[in-house]
LUMTOR-478020 format. One record per residue (C-alpha): residue number from 1; residue in three letters; x, z, y. Coordinates in steps of 0.5 Angstrom, whole numbers. Layout:
  loti  zaza      u      w      v
   NUM   Ala      X      Z      Y
...
//
This chain:
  loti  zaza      u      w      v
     1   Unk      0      0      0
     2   Unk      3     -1      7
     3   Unk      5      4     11
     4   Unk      1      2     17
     5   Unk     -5      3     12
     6   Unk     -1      9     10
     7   Unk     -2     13     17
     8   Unk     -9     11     17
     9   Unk    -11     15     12
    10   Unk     -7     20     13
    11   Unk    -10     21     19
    12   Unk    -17     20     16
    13   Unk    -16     25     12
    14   Unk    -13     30     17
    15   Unk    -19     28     23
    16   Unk    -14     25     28
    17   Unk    -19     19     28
    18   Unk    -25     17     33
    19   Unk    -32     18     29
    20   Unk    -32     10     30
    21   Unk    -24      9     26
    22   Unk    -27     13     21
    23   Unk    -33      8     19
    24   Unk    -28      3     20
    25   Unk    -22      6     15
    26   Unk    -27      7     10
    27   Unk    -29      0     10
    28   Unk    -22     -3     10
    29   Unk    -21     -6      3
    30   Unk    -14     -3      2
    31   Unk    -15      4      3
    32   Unk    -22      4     -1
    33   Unk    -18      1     -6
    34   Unk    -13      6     -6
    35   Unk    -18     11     -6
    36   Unk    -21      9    -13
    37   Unk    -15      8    -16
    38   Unk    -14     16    -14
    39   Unk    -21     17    -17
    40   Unk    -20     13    -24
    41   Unk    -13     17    -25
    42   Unk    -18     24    -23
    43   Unk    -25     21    -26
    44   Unk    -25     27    -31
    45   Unk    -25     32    -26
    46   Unk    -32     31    -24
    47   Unk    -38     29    -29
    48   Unk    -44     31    -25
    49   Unk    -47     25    -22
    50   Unk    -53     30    -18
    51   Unk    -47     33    -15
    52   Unk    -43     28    -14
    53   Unk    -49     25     -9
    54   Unk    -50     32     -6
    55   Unk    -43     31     -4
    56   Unk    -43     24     -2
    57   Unk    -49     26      3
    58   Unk    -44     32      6
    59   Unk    -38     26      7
    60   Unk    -41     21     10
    61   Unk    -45     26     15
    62   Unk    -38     29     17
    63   Unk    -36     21     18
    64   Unk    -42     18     22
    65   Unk    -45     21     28
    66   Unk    -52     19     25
    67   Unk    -50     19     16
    68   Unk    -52     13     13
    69   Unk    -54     15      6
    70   Unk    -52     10      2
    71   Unk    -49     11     -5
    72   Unk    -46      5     -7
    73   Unk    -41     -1     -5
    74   Unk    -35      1     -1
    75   Unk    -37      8      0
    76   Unk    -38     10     -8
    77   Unk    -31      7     -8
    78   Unk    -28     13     -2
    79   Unk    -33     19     -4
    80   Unk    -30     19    -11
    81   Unk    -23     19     -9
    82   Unk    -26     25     -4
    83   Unk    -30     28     -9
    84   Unk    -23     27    -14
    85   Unk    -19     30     -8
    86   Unk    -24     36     -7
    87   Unk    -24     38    -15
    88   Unk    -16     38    -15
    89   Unk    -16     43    -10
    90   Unk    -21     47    -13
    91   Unk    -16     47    -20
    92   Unk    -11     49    -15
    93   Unk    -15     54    -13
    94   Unk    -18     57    -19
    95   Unk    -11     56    -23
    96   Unk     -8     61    -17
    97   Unk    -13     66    -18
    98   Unk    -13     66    -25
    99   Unk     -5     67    -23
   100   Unk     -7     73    -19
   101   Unk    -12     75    -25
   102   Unk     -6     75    -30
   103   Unk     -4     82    -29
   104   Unk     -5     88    -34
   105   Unk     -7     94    -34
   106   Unk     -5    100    -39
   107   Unk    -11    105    -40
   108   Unk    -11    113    -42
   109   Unk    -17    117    -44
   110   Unk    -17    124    -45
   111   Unk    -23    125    -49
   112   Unk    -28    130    -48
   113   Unk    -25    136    -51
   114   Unk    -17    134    -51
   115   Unk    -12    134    -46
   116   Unk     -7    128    -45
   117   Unk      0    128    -42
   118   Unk      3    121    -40
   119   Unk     10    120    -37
   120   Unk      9    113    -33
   121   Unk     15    108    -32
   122   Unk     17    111    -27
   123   Unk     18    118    -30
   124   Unk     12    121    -26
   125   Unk      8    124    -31
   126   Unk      0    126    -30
   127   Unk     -4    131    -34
   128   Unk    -11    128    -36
   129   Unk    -17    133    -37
   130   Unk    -22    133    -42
   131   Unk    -26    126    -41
   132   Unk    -22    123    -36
   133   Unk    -18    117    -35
   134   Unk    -12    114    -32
   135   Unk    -11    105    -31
   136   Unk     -5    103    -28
   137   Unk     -1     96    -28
   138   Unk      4     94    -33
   139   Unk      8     92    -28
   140   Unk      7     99    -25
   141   Unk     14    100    -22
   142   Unk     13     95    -16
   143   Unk      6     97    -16
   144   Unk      6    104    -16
   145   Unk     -2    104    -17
   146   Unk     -7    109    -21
   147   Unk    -14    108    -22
   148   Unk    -17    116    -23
   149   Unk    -24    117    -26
   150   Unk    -25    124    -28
   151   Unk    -19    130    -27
   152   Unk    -11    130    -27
   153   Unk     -6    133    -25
   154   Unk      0    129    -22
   155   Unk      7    130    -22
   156   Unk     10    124    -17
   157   Unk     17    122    -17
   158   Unk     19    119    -11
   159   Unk     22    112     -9
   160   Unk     24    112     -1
   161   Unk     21    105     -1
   162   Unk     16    105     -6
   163   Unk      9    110     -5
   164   Unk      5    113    -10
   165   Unk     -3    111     -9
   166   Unk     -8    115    -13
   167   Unk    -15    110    -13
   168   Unk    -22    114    -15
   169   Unk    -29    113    -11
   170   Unk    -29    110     -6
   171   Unk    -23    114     -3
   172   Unk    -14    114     -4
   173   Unk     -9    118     -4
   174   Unk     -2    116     -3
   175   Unk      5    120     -3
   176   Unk     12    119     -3
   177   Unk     14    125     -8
   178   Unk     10    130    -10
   179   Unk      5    135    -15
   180   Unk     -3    135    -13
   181   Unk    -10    135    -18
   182   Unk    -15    131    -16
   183   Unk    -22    133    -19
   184   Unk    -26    125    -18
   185   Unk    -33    125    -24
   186   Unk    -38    121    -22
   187   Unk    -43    128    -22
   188   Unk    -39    132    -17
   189   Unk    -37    133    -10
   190   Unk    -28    131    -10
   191   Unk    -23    135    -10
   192   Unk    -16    134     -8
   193   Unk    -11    140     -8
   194   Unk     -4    140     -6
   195   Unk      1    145    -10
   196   Unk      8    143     -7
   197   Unk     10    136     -2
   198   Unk      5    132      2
   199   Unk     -1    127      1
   200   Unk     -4    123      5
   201   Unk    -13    122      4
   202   Unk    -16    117      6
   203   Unk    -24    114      5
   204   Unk    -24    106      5
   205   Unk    -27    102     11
   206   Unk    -25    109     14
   207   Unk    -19    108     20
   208   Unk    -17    116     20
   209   Unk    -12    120     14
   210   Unk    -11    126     13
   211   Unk     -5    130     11
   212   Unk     -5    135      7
   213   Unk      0    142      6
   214   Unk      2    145      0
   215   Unk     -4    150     -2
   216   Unk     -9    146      2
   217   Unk    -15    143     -2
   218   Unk    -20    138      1
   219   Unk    -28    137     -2
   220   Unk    -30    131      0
   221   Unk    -38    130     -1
   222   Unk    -39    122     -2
   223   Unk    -47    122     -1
   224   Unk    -46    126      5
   225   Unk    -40    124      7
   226   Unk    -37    131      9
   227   Unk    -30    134      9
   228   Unk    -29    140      8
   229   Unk    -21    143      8
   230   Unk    -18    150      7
   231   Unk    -13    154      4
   232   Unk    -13    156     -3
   233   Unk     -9    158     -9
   234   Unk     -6    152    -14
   235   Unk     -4    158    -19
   236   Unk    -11    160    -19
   237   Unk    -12    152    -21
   238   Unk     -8    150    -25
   239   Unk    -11    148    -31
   240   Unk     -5    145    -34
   241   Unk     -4    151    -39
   242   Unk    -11    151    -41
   243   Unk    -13    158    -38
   244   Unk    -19    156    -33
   245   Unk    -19    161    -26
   246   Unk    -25    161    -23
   247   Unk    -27    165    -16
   248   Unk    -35    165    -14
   249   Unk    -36    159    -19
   250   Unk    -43    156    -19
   251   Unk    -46    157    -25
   252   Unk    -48    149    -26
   253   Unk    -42    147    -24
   254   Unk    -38    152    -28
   255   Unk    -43    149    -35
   256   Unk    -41    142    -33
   257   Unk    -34    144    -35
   258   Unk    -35    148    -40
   259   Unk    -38    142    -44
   260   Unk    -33    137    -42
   261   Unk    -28    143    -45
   262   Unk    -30    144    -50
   263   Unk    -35    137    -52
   264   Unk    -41    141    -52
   265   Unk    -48    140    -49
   266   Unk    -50    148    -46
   267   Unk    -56    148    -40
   268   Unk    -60    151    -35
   269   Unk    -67    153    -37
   270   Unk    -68    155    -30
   271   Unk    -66    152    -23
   272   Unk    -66    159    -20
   273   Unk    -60    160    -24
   274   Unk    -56    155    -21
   275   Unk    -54    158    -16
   276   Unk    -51    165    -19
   277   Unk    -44    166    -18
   278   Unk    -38    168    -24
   279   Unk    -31    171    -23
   280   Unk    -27    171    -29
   281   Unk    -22    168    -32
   282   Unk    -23    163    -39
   283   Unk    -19    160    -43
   284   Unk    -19    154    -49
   285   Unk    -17    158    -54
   286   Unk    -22    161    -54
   287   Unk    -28    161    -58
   288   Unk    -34    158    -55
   289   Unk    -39    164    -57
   290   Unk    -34    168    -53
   291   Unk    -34    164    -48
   292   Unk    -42    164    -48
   293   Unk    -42    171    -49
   294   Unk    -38    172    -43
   295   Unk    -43    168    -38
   296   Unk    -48    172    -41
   297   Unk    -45    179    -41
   298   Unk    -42    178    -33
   299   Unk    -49    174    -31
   300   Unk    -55    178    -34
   301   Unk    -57    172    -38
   302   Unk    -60    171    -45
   303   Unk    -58    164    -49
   304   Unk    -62    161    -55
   305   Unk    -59    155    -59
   306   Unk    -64    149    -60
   307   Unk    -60    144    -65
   308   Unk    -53    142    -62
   309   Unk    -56    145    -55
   310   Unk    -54    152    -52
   311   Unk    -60    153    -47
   312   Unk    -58    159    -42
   313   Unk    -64    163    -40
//
């Protein structure tokens, strides 16, 4: 093809040309036929002929101030080169994000009733409460990343240019290096609790951070989107030994992990109870009888078992 005719098309395609050039390069023989050899090399990218008019009818409003709709001659010859181009374009694009899709992901569950460790591939280890679970990539030491539903309690080694980022709900926390526990299941308000180093918590589509001091806890309610701080005790906390401390505990709160500790389904027969306050100390160890007891004993409550359910009363 001639180089003039070249240019041409080039700047057709580019949109330097006059509405009126556009009609005339799209009839000129050179370039409609070069079109359709671009066409008859691609025709495999495009079978559907409803579409293919749909298209048309698009290009040649873009080419005319007033569309002609015509859907043969000359015009088929340079719609299925368009049509051709458009379709390997969107084979790029896809190919692209198929690319980006071709991350893994490792997954770690701790089953209700268990608790894991796992050391990640920079050394920072997590501690997995009973029904929690941890993703993050495979190539997590450029990309260090993990997403939380559930409870764990993070040991971060620090990396001067790389940042940690803990990902759960709708809310992250990011640290250089670092010891913290965050509390994020789906029922319940979130928790983060810092034990030594800093964190910054922030909510998406918020603009503001918030840091976090050793011996400070954030509660974060999503549905009413309400942040409470103060200070506290880590020791109190830590969980990590399967010795649970508790201090004015919500009775419906505290049932909540008690079944996800011990795997089992106790309730509340009565909303008036929902609200009493424990204090005390439970430990994994222990037997759930003992534990059930406990409450009990310390709350003035009677239980009845009903099947696989322990019913408090």
């Amino acid at each position: 093809m001639k180089e003039n005719a070249k240019l041409l098309l080039k700047r057709f395609f580019e949109g330097e040309l006059t509405e009126e050039k556009k009609k005339e390069t799209s009839q000129e023989e050179v370039v409609s036929n070069y079109l359709l050899k671009q066409w008859n090399q691609t025709s495999d990218l495009c079978q559907d002929k409803e579409a293919e008019k749909r298209i048309w009818k698009s290009i040649t409003k873009r080419c005319h101030e007033k569309p002609r709709l015509s859907y043969s001659g000359k015009y088929i010859h340079l719609f299925r080169a368009m049509a051709a181009a458009v379709a390997i374009v969107l084979i790029v694009a896809g190919s692209l994000l198929f690319t980006k899709q071709e991350t893994k992901y490792l997954t770690c569950y701790a089953p209700n009733g268990e608790t894991l460790t796992v050391t990640l591939p920079d050394s920072s280890t997590v501690w997995l409460n009973s029904g929690t679970t941890i993703r993050y990539p495979e190539d997590f030491v450029k990309n260090r990343k993990v997403e939380l539903e559930g409870e764990a309690f993070f040991d971060v080694k620090k990396h001067k240019r790389s940042a940690f980022s803990v990902l759960f709900a709708d809310a992250k926390v990011e640290v250089k290096g670092t010891s913290f526990n965050i509390k994020s299941y789906t029922d319940a308000p979130i928790e983060i609790l810092l034990v030594t180093g800093k964190v910054d918590f922030s909510v998406n589509n918020s603009r503001g951070t918030i840091s976090l001091l050793p011996s400070e806890q954030i509660i974060y309610d999503k549905e009413q989107n309400k942040i409470i701080r103060s200070k506290t005790s880590p020791a109190e906390q830590d969980w990590r030994g399967g010795v649970y401390k508790f201090r004015d505990k919500r009775l419906d709160k505290l049932i909540d992990i008690i079944n996800r500790i011990y795997n089992v389904n106790i309730t509340i027969e009565r909303n008036k109870y929902n609200d009493l306050l424990f204090s005390g100390t439970i430990r994994k160890s222990e037997p759930l009888s003992d534990v059930v007891d406990k409450l009990v004993i310390s709350l003035d409550l009677k239980y009845r078992k009903e099947g696989n359910s322990i019913i408090l009363f």
